[in-house]
C-alpha positions as CSV (number, residue, x, y, z in Angstrom):
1,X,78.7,74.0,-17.4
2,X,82.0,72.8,-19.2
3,X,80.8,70.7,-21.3
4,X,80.7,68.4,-23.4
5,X,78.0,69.8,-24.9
6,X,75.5,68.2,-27.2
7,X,74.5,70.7,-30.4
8,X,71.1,71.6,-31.7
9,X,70.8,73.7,-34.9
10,X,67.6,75.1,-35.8
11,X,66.3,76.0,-39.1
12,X,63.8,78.9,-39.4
13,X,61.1,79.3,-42.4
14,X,61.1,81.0,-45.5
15,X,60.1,85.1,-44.3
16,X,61.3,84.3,-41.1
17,X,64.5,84.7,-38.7
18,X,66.4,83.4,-36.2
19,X,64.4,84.8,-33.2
20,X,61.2,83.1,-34.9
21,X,62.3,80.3,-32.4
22,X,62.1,82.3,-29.1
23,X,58.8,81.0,-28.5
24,X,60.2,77.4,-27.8
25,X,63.9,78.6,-26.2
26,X,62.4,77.4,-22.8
27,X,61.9,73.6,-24.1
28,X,65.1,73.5,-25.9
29,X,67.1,70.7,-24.4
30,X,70.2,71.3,-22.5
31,X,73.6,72.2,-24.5
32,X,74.9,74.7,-27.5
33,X,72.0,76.0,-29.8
34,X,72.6,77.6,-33.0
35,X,70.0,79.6,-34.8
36,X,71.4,80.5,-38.4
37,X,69.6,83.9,-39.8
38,X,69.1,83.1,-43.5
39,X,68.9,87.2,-45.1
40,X,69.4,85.7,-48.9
41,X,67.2,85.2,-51.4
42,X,64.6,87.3,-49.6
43,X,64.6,84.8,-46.7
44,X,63.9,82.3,-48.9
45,X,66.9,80.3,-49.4
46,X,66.1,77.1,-48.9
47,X,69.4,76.5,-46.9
48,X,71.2,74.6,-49.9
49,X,73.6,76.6,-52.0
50,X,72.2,78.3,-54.9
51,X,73.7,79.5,-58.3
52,X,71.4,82.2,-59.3
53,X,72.7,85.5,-60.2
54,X,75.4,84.9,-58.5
55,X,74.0,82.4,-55.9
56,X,75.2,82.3,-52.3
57,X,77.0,79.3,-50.8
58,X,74.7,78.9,-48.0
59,X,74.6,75.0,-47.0
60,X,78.6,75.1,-47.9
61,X,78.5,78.1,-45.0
62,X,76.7,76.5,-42.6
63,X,78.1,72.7,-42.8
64,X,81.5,73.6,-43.6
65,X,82.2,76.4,-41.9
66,X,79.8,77.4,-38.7
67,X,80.1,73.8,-38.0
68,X,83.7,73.5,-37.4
69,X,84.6,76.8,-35.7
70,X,81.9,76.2,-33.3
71,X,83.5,72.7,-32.7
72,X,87.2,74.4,-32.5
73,X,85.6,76.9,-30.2
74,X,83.1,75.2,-28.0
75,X,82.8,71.8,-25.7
76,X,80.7,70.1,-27.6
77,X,80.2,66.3,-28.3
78,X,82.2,65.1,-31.2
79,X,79.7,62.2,-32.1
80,X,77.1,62.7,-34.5
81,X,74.4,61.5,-31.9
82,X,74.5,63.8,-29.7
83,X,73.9,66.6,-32.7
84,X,70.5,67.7,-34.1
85,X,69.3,69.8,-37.0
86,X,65.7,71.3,-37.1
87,X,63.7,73.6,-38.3
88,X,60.7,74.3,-40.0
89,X,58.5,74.7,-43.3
90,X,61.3,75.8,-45.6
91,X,63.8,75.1,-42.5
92,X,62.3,71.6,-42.2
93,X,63.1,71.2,-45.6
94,X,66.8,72.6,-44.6
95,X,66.8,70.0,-41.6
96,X,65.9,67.1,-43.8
97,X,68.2,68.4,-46.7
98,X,71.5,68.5,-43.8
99,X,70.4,65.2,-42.1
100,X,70.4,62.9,-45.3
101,X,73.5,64.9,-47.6
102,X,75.5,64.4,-44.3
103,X,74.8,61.6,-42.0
104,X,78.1,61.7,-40.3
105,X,77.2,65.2,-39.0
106,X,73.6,64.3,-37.1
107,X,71.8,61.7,-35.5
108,X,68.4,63.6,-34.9
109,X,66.7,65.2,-37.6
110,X,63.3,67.4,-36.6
111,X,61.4,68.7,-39.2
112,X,58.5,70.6,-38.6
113,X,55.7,71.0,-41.6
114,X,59.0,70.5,-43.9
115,X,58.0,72.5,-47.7
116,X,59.5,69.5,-49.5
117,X,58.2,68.2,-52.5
118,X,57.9,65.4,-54.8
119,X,59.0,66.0,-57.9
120,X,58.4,69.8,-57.8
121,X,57.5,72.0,-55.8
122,X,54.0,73.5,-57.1
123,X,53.9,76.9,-59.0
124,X,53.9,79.9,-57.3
125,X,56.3,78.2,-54.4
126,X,58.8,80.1,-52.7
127,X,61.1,77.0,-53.7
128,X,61.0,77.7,-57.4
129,X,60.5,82.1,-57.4
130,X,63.6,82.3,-54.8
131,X,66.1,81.4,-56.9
132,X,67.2,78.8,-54.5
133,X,67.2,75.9,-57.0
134,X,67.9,77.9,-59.9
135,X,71.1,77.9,-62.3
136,X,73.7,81.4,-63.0
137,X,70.7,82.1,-65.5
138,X,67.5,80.3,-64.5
139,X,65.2,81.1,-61.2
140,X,64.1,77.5,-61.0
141,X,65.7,74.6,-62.5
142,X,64.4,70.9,-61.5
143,X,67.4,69.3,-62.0
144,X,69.0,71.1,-59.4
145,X,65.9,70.4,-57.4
146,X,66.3,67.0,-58.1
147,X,70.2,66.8,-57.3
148,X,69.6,68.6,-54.1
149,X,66.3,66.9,-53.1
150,X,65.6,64.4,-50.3
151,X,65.4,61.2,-53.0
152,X,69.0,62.0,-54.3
153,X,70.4,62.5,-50.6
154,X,68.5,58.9,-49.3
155,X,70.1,57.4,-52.5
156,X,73.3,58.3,-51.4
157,X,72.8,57.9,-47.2
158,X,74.9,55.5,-45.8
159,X,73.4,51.8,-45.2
160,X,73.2,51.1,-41.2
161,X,73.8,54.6,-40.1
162,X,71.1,55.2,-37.7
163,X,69.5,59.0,-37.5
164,X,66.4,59.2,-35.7
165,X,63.9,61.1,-37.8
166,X,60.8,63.6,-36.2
167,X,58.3,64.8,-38.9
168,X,55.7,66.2,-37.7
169,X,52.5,68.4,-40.1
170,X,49.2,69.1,-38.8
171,X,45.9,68.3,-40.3
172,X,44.6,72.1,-39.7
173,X,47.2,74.0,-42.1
174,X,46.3,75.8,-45.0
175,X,47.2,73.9,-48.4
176,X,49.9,75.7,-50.2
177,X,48.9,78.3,-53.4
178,X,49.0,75.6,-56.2
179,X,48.4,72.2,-54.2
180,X,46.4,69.5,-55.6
181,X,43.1,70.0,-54.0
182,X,43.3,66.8,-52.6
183,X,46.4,67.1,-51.2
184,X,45.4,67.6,-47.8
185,X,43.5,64.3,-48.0
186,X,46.8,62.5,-49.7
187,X,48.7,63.2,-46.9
188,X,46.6,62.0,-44.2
């Protein structure tokens, strides 16, 4: 119809792209839905903007420039509530990344199995080999993983702005190369 429209974006994971969501195009609620294809970093660009060799600005891409054309071009509800970011494993961590650095873009946050960690993601994670987090010279650095991390972002969010948050990780997946041992039982 004409609109206005609500907006879902959804995130895919690390290896992945877009069309890794067709499975679930039938339950997508009604209104515009964005699937981003993430080819950097060998798929694994953890949707922020990265420095290494060279870097690519892909949250600054996304946030700053998808975001607004789409709004020039299509019906869409200009209230944040009516706007949701998803995605999943290093998409969720994409979702959660966009919903707390900026609150006044959306009100729904969905992050399925997001790969965030606290304080680091473990060794042999796609998070530090990428480049993602990394500096002009290093592959990983922590403070950039630190300054782009969920902690700094809820530090700065915005006291009594509501965003409904969806997490959702299942008991049955396999722990991560370099997880605790008992980090399945942690998290339960």
């Amino acid at each position: 119809g004409p609109g206005p429209h609500p907006l879902t974006v959804l995130l895919h994971g690390r290896g992945d792209t877009a069309e890794s969501w067709e499975p679930v195009f039938g339950d997508l609620p009604p209104g515009a839905v964005v699937l981003p294809d993430a080819p950097w970093l060998d798929r694994a660009g953890y949707w922020v903007d990265s420095a290494f060799r060279g870097g690519r600005a892909i949250e600054t891409a996304i946030v700053w420039d998808l975001l607004p054309a789409l709004a020039q071009r299509l019906p869409l509800v200009p209230d944040r509530s009516a706007r949701t970011v998803a995605g999943y494993s290093m998409g969720g961590a994409g979702a959660v990344r966009f919903g707390l650095a900026h609150p006044d873009l959306f009100g729904t946050v969905v992050a399925l199995s997001p790969a965030v960690y606290d304080p680091d993601p473990p060794e042999g994670s796609s998070a530090r080999e990428s480049g993602a987090f990394g500096t002009a010279s290093r592959r990983y650095d922590h403070g950039v993983y630190e300054r782009l991390g969920y902690r700094a972002s809820l530090a700065r969010y915005p006291a009594g702005t509501p965003t409904r948050l969806c997490v959702a990780v299942g008991d049955a997946e396999p722990p991560h190369p370099g997880a605790p041992a008992d980090a399945a039982v942690a998290a339960q």
